[in-house]
C-alpha positions in Angstrom: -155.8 -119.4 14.3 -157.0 -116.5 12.0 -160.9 -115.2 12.6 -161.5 -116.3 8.8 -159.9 -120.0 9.3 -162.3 -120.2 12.3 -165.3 -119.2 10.0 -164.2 -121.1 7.3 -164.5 -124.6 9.7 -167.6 -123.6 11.3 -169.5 -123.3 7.5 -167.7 -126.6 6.7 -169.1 -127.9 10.0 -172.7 -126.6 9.2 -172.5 -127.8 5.9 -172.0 -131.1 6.6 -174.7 -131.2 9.2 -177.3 -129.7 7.1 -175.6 -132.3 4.2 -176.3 -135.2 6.9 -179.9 -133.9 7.7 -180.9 -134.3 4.2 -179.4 -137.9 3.4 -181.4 -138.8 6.5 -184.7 -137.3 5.6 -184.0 -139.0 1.7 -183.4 -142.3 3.2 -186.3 -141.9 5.7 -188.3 -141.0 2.9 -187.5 -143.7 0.7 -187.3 -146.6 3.4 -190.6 -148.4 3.5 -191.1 -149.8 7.3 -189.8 -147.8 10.2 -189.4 -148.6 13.5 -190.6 -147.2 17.1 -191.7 -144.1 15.6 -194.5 -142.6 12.9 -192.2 -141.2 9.9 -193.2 -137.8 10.7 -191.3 -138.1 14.5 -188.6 -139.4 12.6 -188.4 -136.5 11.0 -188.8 -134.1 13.3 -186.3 -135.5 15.7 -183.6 -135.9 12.6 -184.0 -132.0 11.9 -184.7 -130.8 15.5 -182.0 -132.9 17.1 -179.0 -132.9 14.5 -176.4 -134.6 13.8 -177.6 -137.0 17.2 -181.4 -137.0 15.1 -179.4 -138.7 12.1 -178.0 -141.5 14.7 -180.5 -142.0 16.3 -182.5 -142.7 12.9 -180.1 -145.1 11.4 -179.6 -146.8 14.9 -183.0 -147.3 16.2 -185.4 -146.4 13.2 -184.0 -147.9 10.4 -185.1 -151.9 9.9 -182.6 -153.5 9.0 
């Protein structure tokens, strides 16, 4: 594998975590009742913990 294939999938990589930390933080935002945690821990262990942060969220946070 060349050095700018390697690059190329580690932005694509980034981008879709930074892509799935933001559809995360838009849905925490716009769901009304959470679960376990204040909104704010939500969203600090979404960004400070991702892509796990994002599971976590939708797993355990989200009311279903």
């Amino acid at each position: 594998m060349s050095f700018e294939t390697v690059l190329l999938i580690i932005i694509a990589t980034v981008a879709a975590a930074i892509w799935f930390d933001i559809e995360c933080l838009v849905d925490l935002d716009r769901t009304e009742h959470v679960l376990y945690f204040p909104r704010e821990v939500w969203a600090a262990i979404i960004v400070l913990s991702t892509p796990l942060g994002g599971f976590a969220y939708f797993t355990f946070g989200k009311e279903r």
